[in-house]
C-alpha positions in Angstrom: 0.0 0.0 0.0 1.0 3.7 -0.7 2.1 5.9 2.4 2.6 8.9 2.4 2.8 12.3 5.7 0.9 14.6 6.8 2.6 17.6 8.5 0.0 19.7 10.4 1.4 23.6 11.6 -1.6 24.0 14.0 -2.9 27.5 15.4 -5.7 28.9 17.0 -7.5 29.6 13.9 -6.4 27.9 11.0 -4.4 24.5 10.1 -1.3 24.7 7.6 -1.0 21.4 5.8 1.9 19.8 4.2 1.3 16.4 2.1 4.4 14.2 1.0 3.4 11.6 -1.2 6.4 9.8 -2.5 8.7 12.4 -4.3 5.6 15.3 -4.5 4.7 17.6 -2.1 1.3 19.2 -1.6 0.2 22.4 1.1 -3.1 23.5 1.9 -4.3 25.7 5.1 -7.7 24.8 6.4 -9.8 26.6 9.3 -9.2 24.8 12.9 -12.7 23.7 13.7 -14.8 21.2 12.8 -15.7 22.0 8.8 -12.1 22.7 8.5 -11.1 18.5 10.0 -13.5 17.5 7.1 -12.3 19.4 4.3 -8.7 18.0 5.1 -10.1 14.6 5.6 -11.6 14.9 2.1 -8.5 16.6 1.0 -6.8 13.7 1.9 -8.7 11.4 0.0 -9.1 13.2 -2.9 -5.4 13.1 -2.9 -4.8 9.3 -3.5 -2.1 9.4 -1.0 -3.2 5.6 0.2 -2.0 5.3 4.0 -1.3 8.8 5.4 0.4 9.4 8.6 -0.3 12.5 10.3 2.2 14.5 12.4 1.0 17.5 14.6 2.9 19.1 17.6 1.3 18.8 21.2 0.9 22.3 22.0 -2.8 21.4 23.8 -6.7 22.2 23.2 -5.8 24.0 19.7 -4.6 20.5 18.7 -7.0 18.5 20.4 -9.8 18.8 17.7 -8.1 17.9 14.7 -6.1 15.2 16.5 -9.0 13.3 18.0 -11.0 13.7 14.6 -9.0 12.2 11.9 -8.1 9.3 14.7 -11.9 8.6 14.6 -11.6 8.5 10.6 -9.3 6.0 10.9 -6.0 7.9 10.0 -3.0 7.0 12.1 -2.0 10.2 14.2 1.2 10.8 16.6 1.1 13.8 18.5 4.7 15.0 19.1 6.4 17.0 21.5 7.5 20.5 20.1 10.8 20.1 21.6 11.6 17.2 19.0 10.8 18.7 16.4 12.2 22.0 16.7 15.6 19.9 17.6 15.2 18.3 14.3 15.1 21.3 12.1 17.8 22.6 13.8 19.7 19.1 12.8 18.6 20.0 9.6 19.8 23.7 9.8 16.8 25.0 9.0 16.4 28.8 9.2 13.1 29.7 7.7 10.2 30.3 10.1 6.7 30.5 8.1 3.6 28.2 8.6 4.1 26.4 5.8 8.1 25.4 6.1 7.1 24.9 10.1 4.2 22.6 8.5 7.0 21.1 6.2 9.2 20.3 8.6 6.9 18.0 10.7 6.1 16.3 7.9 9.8 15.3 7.0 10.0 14.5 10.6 7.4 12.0 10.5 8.8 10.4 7.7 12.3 10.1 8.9 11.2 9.6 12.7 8.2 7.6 12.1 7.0 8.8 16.1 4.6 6.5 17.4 1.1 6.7 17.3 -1.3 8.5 19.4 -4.2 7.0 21.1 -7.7 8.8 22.3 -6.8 9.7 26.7 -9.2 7.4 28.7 -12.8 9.0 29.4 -11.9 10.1 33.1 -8.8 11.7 32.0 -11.1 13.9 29.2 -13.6 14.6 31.4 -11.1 16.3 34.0 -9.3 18.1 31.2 -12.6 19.7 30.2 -13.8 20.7 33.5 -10.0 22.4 34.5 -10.2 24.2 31.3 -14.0 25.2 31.7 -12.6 26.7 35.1 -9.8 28.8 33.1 -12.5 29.9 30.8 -14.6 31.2 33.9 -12.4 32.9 35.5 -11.0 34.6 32.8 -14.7 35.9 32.0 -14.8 36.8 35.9 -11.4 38.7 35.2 -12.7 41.0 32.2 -16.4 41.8 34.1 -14.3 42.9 37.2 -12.3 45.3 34.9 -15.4 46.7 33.5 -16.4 47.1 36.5 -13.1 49.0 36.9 -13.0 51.2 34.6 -15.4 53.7 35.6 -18.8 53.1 33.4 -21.7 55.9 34.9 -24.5 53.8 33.5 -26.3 52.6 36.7 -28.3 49.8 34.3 -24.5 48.5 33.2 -23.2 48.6 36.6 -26.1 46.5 38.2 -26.0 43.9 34.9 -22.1 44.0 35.3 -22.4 42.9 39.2 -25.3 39.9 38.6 -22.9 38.8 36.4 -20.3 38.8 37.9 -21.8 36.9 41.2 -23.1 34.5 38.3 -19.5 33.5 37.3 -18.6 33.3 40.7 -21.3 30.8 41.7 -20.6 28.7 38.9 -16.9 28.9 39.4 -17.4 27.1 43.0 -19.5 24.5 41.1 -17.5 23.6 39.0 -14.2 23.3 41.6 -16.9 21.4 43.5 -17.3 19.1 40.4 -13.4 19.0 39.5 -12.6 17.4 43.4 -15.9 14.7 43.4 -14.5 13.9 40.1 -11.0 12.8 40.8 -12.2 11.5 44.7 -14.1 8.8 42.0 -11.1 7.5 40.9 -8.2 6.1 43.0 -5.3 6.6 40.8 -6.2 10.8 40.4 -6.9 10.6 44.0 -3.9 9.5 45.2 -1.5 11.7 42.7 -3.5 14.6 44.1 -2.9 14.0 47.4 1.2 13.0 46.3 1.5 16.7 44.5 -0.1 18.6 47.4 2.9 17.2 49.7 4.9 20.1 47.5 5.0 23.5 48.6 3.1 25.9 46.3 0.8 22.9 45.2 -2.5 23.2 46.5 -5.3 20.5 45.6 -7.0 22.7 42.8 -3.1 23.4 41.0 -3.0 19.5 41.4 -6.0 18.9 39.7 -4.9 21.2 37.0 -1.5 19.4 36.3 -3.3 16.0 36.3 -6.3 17.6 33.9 -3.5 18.5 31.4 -0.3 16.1 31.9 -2.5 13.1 30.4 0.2 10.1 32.7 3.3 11.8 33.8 4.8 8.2 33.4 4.9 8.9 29.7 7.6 10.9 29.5 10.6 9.4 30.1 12.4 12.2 32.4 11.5 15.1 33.6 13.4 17.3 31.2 11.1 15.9 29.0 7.7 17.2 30.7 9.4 20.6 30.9 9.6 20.2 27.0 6.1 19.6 26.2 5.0 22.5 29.1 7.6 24.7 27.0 9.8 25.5 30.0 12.8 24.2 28.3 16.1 25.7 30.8 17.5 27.5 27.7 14.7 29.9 27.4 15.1 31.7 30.5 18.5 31.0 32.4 21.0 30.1 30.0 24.4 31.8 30.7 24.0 34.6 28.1 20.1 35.1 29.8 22.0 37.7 32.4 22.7 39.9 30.0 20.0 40.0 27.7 15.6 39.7 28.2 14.6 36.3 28.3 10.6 35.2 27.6 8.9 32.4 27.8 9.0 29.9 24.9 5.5 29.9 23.2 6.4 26.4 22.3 4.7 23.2 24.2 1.4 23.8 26.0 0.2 27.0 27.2 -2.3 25.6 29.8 0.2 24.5 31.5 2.5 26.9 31.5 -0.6 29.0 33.1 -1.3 26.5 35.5 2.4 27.2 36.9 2.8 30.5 37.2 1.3 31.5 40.5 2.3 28.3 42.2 6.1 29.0 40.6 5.2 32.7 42.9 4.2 31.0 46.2 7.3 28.5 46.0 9.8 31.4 45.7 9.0 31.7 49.2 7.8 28.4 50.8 9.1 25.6 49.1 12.8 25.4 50.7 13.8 23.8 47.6 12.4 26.0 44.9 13.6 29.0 47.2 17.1 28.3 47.5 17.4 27.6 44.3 15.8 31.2 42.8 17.8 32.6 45.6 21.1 31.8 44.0 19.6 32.9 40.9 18.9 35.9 42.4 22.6 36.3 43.5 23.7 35.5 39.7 21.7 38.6 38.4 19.0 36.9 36.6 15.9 39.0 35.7 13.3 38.7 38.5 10.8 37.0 35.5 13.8 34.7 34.4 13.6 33.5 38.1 9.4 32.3 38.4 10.1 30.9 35.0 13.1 28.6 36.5 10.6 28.0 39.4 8.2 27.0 37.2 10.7 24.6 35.4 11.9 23.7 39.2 8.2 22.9 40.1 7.6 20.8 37.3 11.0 18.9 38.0 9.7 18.0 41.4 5.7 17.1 40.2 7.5 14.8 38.0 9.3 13.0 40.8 7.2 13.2 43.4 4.6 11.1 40.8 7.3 8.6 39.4 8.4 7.7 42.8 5.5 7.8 44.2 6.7 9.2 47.3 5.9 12.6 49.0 8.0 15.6 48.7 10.9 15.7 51.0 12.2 18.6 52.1 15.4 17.8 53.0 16.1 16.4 50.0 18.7 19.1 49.1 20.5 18.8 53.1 20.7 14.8 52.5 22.0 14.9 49.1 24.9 17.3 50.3 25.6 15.0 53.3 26.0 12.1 50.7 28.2 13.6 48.6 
């Protein structure tokens, strides 16, 4: 049978497409959503490219859609980790950054990879990834009716509709942290890596659920450098030696959610967690940027989720003291 790759560049919005089928190459954008999966199914078809392997990025819910729905029409999908694939073009030397040569190069990387293939997250799992992301959506709804509220509008028939609203969101945002905790206190396995990650200093039980609504198994990455990949948190982005003298951002590379779910934890740690702290402190003391430092203790926090859950043992802190004493 004829095979042939798929690259898919996915944003927000739209889906750049790149086809290799034997020595010819085909590209075509299509709308993310759900006309836009069955135009490029039928693209596909139309094509004659026999057995197509698709190749997408895991960057999260923008890739969710088009993933899940050409699985269910019976292509075979692997959903990589950006950090692979941007190592590979750089094997490759590649300099040009457009949709279509980003779309390009995924494809090439299927075909000389050949990643394995990706398989639909068990019900549980998708059902707590939508609630924790239907919590993100409320509050940032409850964020921009505050700041209306803010900004001065005289209109007393605004003011009173801005307010009902706003108690609104709030009374659904306790339901639905009511429904995120009675939904993983139904299943062992989330139950007990909830209580393992709230051992960990800056880690409440609602960040917890968060991590575990958007890491699908932390056992499937093989280390934690790995995780910090797909959560874009790579250490190169924000404390490499040259960072002290030049501004360093977050990569927009890996999955955003969970970059977001991070950030105010990374905050609290800073100060509680005697790991995390000693660690930004000597940051600190190096001259990193103060928002280099919460994006190493994001990184840091990640590193220690990832072996609290692996070992399967609660965070120690005296990990650091023992280790010296060791050595």
């Amino acid at each position: 049978m004829k095979e042939s790759v798929l690259g898919i560049d996915v944003a927000k919005e739209k889906l750049d497409a790149f086809l290799m089928i034997a020595d010819k190459e085909y590209y075509k954008q299509f709308s993310n959503e759900f006309e836009g999966y069955h135009q490029l199914a039928a693209w596909l078809r139309r094509m004659d490219a026999g057995r197509v392997h698709v190749c997408l990025e895991a960057t999260g819910q923008y890739s969710d859609g088009v993933t899940e729905y050409l699985h269910e029409q019976g292509f075979p999908v692997s959903m990589v980790n950006p950090a692979r694939i941007k190592a590979f073009g750089g094997s490759k030397l590649r300099r040009n950054k457009t949709d279509k040569a980003d779309a390009k190069l995924i494809a090439e990387f299927c075909r000389e990879q050949k990643p394995p293939l990706w398989s639909p997250p068990p019900p549980h799992f998708k059902e707590l990834q939508a609630l924790v992301r239907r919590l993100d959506d409320l509050q940032q709804n409850l964020n921009q009716e505050e700041n209306r509220l803010q900004a001065g509008t005289q209109a007393e028939t605004v003011i009173t509709g801005i307010k009902a609203h706003i108690e609104f969101i709030k009374a659904q945002i306790e339901a639905v942290k009511d429904a995120i905790q009675a939904h993983i206190d139904k299943y062992p396995d989330l139950k007990k890596q909830q209580s393992l990650l709230t051992t960990i200093p800056g880690i409440g039980k609602l960040t917890a659920a968060k991590l575990l609504g958007e890491v699908r198994d932390f056992k499937d990455f093989d280390n934690a450098r790995q995780l910090a990949a797909y959560a874009g948190l790579t250490p190169r982005n924000f404390y490499s030696g040259s960072s002290v003298h030049r501004k360093s951002l977050l990569s927009k590379a890996g999955n955003a959610n969970l970059r977001q779910t991070l950030y105010m934890p990374a905050i609290s740690a800073k100060r509680w967690n005697p790991i995390v702290k000693v660690f930004c402190d000597r940051l600190l003391a190096s001259g990193h940027r103060p928002m280099e430092v919460v994006a190493a203790a994001m990184h840091k926090l990640l590193h220690i989720a990832f072996g609290v859950l692996k070992s399967g043992k609660p965070f120690d802190p005296h990990y650091l003291a023992k280790t010296q004493i060791a050595s």
